[in-house]
LUMVEXTOR-173536 format. One line per 10 residues: number of its first residue (from 1); their letters; for each residue x, y, z of N, C-alpha, C. Coordinates in Angstrom, 1 decimal. Layout:
<nodes>
NUM) A) X/Y/Z/X/Y/Z/X/Y/Z | ...
</nodes>
This chain:
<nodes>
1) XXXXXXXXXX) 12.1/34.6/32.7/12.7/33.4/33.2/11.7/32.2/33.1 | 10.4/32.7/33.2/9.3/31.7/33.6/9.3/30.8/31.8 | 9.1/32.0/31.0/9.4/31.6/30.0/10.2/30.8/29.1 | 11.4/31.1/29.2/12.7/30.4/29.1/12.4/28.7/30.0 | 12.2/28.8/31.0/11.5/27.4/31.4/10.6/26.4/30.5 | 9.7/27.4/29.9/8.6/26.5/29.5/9.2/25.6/28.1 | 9.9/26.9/27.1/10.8/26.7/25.8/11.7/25.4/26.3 | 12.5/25.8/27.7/13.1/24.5/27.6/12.6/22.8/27.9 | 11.4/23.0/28.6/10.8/22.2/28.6/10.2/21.1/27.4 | 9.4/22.1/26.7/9.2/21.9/25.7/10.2/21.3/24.8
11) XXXXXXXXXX) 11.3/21.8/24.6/12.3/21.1/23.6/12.8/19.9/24.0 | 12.9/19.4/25.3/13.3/18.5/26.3/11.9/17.1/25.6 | 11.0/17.4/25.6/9.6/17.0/25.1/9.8/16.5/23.5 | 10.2/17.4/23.0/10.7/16.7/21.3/11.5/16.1/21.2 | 12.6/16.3/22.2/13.8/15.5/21.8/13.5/14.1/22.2 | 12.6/13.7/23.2/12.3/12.8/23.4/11.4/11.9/22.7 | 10.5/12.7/22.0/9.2/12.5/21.4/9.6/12.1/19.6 | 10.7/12.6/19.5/11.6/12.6/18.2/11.4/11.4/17.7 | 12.2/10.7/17.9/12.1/8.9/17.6/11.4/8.1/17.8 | 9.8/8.8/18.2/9.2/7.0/18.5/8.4/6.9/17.2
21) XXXXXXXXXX) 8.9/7.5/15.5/8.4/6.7/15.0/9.4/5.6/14.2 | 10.0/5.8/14.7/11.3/4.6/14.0/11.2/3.2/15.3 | 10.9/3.4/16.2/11.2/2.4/17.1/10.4/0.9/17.0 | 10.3/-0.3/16.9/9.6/-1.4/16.5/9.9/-2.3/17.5 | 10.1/-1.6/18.4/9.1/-2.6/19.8/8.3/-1.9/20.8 | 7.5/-2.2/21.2/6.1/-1.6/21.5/7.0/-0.8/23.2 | 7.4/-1.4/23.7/8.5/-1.2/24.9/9.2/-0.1/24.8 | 10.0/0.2/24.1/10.9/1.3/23.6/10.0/2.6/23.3 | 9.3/2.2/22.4/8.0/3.3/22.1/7.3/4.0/22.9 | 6.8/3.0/23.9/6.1/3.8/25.3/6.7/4.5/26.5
31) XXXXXXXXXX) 8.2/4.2/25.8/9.1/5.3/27.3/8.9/6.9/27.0 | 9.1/6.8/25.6/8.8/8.4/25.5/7.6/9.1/25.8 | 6.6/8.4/25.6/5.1/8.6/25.8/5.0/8.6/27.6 | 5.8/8.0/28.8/5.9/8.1/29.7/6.0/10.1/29.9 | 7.1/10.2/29.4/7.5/11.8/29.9/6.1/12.9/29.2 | 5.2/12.4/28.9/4.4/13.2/28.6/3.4/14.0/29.9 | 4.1/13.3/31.2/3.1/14.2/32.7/4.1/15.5/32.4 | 5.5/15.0/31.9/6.3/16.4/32.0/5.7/17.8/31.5 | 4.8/17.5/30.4/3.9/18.6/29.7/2.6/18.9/30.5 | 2.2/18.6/31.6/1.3/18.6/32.6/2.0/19.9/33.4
41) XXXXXXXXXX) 3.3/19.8/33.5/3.9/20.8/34.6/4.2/22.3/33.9 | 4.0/22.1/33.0/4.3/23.6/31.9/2.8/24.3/32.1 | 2.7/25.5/32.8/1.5/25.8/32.7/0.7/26.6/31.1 | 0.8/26.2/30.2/0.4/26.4/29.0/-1.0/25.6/28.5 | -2.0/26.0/28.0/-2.7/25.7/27.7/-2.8/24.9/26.3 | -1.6/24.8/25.3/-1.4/24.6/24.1/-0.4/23.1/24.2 | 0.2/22.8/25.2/1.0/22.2/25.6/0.0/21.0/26.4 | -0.6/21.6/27.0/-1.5/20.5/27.9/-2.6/20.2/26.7 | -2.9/20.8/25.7/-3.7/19.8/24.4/-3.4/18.9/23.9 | -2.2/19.2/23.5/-0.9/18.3/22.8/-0.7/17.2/23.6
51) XXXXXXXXXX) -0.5/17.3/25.2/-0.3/15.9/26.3/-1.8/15.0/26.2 | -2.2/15.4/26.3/-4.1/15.0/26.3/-4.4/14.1/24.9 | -4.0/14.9/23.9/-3.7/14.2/22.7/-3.4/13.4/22.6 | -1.7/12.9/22.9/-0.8/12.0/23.0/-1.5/11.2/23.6 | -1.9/11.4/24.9/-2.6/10.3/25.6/-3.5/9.6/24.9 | -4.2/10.0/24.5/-5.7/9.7/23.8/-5.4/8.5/22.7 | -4.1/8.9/21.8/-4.0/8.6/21.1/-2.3/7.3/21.2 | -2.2/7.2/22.7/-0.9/6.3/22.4/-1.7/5.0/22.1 | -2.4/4.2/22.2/-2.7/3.2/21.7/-2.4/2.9/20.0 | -2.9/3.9/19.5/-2.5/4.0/17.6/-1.2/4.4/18.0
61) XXXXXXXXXX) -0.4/5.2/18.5/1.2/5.8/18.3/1.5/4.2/18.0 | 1.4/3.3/19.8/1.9/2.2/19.7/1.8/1.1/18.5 | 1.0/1.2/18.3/0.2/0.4/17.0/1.5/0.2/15.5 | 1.4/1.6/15.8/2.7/1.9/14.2/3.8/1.0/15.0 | 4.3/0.4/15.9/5.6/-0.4/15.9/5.3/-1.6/15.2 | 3.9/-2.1/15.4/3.4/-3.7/14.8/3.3/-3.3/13.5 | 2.6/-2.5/13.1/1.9/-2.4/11.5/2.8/-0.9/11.4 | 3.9/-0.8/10.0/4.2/0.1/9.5/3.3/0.6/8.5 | 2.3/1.1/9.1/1.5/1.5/7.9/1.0/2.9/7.6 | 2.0/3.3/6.7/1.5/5.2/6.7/0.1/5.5/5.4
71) XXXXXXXXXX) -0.1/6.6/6.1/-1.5/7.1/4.9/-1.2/7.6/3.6 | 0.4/7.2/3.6/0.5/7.9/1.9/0.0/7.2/1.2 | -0.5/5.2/1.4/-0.8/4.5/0.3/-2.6/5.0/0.4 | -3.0/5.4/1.6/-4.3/5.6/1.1/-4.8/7.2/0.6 | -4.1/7.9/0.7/-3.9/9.0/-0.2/-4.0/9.1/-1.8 | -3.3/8.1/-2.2/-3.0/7.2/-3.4/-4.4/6.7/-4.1 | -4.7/6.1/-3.1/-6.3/5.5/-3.2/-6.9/6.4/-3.3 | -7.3/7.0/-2.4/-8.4/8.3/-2.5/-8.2/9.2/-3.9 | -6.9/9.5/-4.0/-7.1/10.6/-5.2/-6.9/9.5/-6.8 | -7.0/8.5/-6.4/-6.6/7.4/-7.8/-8.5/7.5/-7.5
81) XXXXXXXXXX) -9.2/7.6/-7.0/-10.9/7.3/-7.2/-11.1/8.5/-6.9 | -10.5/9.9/-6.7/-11.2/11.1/-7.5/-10.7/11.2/-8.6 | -9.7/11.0/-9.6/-9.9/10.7/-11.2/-10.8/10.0/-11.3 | -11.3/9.1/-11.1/-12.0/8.2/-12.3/-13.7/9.1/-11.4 | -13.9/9.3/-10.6/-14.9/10.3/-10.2/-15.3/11.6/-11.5 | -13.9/11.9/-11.2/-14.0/13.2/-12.1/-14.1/12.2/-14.0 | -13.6/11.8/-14.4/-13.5/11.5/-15.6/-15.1/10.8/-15.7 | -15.6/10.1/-14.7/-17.0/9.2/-14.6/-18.1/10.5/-14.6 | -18.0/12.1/-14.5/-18.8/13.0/-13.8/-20.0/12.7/-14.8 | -20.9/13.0/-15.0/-22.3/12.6/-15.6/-23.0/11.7/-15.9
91) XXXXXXXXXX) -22.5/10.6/-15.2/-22.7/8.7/-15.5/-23.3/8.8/-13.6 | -24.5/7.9/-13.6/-25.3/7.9/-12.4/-25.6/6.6/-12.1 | -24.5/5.7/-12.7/-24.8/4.3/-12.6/-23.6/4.2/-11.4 | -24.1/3.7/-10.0/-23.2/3.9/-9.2/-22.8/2.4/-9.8 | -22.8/1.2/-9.9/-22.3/-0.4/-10.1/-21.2/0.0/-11.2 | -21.6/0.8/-12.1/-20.8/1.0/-13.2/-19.0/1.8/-12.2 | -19.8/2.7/-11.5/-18.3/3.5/-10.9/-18.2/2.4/-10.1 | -18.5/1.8/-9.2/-17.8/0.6/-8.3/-17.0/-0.2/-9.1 | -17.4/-0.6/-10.4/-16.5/-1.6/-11.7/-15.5/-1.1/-11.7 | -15.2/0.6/-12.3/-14.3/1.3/-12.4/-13.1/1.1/-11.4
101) XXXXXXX) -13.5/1.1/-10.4/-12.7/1.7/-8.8/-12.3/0.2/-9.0 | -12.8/-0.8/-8.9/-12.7/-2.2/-8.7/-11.0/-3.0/-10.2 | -11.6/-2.4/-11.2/-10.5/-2.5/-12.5/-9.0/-1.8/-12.4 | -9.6/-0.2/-11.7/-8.4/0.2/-10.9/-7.4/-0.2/-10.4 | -7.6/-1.0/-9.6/-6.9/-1.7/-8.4/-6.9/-3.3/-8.7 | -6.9/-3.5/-9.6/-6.9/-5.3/-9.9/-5.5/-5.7/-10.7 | -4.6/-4.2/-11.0/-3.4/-4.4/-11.2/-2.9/-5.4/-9.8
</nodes>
């Protein structure tokens, strides 16, 4: 039973937790981040990381309502400057790879 408790808890927790990355006012966003003491009452140790987390980190959660800004474009970046890393591999002129990385991106 105790079990069945915690599962429902927990789902109670996503469903809530679900949408705050679509929401774009800072207000709306932090209700769901409110029900995060609810994960305080689950006695689970994996659950209370996850709340602790959240917390730690609602200031950036909040953040994404002002700036939509995801890490796929610097992913992009990063692996657009391991090609030219990899293609540059035996050249020790770091100014010369800075040029590179710099011509890159001047599209």
């Amino acid at each position: 039973m105790s079990l069945n408790e915690t599962i429902n808890t927990v789902l109670i927790l996503k469903d809530k937790l679900k949408h705050i990355w679509t929401y774009t006012s800072r207000t709306w966003a932090r209700k769901p981040l409110t029900n995060v003491p609810l994960a305080k009452t689950i006695n689970h140790s994996v659950v209370h990381k996850f709340a602790n987390m959240l917390m730690k980190h609602s200031y950036g959660i909040l953040n994404h309502c002002d700036y939509k800004i995801h890490t796929s474009k610097l992913e992009g970046v990063n692996n657009k400057i391991k090609v030219i890393k990899r293609k540059a591999y035996g050249f020790h002129d770091e100014r010369y790879f800075s040029l590179k990385i710099i011509q890159a991106f001047a599209n």
